[in-house]
N, C-alpha and C positions, 0 to 999 in steps of 0.2 A: 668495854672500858672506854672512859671518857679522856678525852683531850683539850689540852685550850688552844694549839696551834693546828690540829688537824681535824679532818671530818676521815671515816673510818667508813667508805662502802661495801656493801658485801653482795657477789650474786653467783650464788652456786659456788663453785671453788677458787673465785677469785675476790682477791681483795683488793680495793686501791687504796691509800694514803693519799688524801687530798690536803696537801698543804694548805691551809684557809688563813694566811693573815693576807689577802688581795690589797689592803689599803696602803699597803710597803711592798707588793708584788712577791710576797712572800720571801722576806730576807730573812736571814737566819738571826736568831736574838739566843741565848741561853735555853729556853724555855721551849724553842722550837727543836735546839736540839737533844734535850730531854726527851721531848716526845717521840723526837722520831725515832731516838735509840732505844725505848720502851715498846712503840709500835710493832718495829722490826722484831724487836726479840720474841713478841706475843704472836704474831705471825707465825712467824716460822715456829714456835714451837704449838700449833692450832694443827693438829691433822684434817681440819675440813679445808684449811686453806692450801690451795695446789697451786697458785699464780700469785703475785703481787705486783700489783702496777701502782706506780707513784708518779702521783701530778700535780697540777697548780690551779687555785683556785684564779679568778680573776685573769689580769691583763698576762699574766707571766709566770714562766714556771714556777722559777727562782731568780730574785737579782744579786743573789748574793750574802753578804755580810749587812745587816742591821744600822747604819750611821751613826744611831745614837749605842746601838753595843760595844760599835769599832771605836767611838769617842771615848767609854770609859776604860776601857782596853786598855787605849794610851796614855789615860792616865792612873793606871793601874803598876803595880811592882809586877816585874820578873817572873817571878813565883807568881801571881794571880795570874797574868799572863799564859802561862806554863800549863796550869790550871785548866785556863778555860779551852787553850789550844789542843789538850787530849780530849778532852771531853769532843771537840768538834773527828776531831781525829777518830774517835773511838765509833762515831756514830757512823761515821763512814765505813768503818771497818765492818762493824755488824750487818752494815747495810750488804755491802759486797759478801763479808762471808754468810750469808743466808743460802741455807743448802735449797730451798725453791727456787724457780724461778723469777727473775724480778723486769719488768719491765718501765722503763721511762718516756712519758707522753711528754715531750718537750713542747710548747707553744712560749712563743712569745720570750723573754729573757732568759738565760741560763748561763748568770755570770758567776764570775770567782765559783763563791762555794757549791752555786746550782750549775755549773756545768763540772763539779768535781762530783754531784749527785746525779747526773746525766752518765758520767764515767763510769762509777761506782753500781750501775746497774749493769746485767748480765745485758741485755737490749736497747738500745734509743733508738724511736722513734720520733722522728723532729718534723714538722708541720714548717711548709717552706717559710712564713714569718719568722721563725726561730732564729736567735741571735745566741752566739757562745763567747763566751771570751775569760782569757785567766789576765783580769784586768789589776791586779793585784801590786804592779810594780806600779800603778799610777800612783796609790797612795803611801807610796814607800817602803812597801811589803812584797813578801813572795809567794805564789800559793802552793805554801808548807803541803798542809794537811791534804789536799786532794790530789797532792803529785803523785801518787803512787799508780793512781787511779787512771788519770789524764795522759800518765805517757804511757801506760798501758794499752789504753785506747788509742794514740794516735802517732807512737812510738817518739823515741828520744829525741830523735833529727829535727824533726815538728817542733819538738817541744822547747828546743833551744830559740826558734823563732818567736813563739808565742808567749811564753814565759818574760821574752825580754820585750816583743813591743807592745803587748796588750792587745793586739789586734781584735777587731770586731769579727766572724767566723760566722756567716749565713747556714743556712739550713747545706744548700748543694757543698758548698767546700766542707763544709761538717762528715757529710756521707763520703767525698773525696778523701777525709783524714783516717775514714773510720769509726770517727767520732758517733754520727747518730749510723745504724746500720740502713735506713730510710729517711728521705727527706720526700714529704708528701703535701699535696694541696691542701691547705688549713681544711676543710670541709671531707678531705678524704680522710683524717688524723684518728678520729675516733674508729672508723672500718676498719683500719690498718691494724690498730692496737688490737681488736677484736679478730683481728685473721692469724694474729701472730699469737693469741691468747690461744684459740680454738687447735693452731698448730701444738701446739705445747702439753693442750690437756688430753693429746691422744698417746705422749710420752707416760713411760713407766713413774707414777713421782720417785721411787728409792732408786732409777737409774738415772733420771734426771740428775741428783745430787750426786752418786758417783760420780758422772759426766764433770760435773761442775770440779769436784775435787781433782776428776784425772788433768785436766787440762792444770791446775794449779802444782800439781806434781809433774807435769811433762816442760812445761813452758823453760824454755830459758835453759835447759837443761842439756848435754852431750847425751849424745844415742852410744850408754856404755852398759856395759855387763848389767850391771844397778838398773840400770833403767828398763831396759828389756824383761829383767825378769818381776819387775813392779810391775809393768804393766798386763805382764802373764799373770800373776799371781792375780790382781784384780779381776780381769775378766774369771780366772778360774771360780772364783770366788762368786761373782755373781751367776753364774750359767748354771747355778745346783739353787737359787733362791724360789721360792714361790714365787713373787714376779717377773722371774725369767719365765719361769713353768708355764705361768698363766699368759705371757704372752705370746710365746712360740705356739700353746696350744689354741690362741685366740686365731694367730694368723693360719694353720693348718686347716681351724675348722671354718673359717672365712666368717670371723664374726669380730665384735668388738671386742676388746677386753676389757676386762671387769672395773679397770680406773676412768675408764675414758664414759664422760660425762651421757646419762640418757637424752634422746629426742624428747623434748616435752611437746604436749599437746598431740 
């Protein structure tokens, strides 16, 4: 499937989203967030794809919101307004609930909306150049759409500081917030992604996405009757599956199991 805002790589079980408008450092316009709510969807529902990584072509990951989109915005109703706000909202959303794994190559800018797409991944990786910032209240704004995301990542206390002065957020204080889980030498950025990649595909995929959902069921939540026994009942539920089966049986027989990718050559 073809895109006008992205380039779509593939290599064995991994895919990345290369955001490609470099000549605006990849800011978000309508069109981009079309794609990438279509991307994500075709992804994740692709059984060859086990990994997705998303990044930026050119100088930057993401800088954001579009200037001339942000411009008719404002001169836009309400209701368009309203509009184009879910749509951004929504793509986020898909992006985050993708039962794969998803990881973030942050270089270079990842402001307002790209560092709420930095958030919105299960992983960031950020390359010490990296700049973050929820710059949002500069232009009179809040950033709505990706707060669910960013105080997730680098919890609420943070977020009352950041939200209000806009601060600029290096690579090192990013990995200090939570925010990127690594902050690495530009040149070590792509190994990294590749170590954390290789971690990942020796994971069960259908336990990986439990994973993913248990933490969204546990989070936030009192250790009560309720919780205790969801989280029994889950496990009970996965320890009779065929990729339970086949991986307790991989590690007895000290071999790999049968998801985790072959040695080529």
């Amino acid at each position: 499937m073809m895109y006008e805002t992205l380039e779509i790589q593939r290599d064995g079980g991994v895919a990345t989203i290369w955001m490609n408008r470099p000549d605006v450092h990849n800011a978000f316009n309508a069109q981009l967030i079309a794609d990438l709510t279509a991307a994500c969807l075709a992804l994740d529902a692709d059984d060859a794809v086990r990994v997705m990584v998303l990044a930026g072509r050119g100088k930057s990951f993401s800088a954001g919101a579009d200037l001339n989109w942000m411009k008719a915005a404002g001169e836009a109703s309400e209701a368009d307004n309203f509009a184009d706000a879910m749509k951004l909202a929504g793509m986020l959303r898909t992006l985050a609930g993708m039962a794969k794994p998803t990881i973030a190559r942050v270089h270079g800018a990842a402001l307002g909306g790209g560092m709420g797409l930095a958030s919105a991944c299960d992983i960031c990786i950020a390359g010490d150049k990296a700049v973050f910032a929820t710059s949002e209240v500069r232009f009179g704004i809040i950033p709505s759409a990706i707060s669910p995301y960013v105080i997730r990542a680098i919890g609420e206390r943070q977020a009352y500081r950041y939200f209000q002065t806009a601060e600029r957020i290096d690579a090192r204080r990013a990995a200090e917030l939570g925010l990127a889980h690594e902050a690495v030498g530009g040149d070590e950025l792509d190994a990294r992604v590749r170590a954390v990649v290789e971690a990942l595909l020796q994971g069960g995929p259908k336990s990986q996405a439990a994973g993913k959902e248990l933490i969204r069921a546990v989070a936030n939540r009192p250790v009560d009757d309720a919780l205790v026994q969801d989280t029994a009942r889950r496990i009970a539920s996965l320890r009779v599956t065929p990729e339970a089966r086949e991986g307790l049986d991989a590690f007895l027989s000290k071999r790999p199991a049968a998801w985790v990718p072959r040695q080529q050559g």
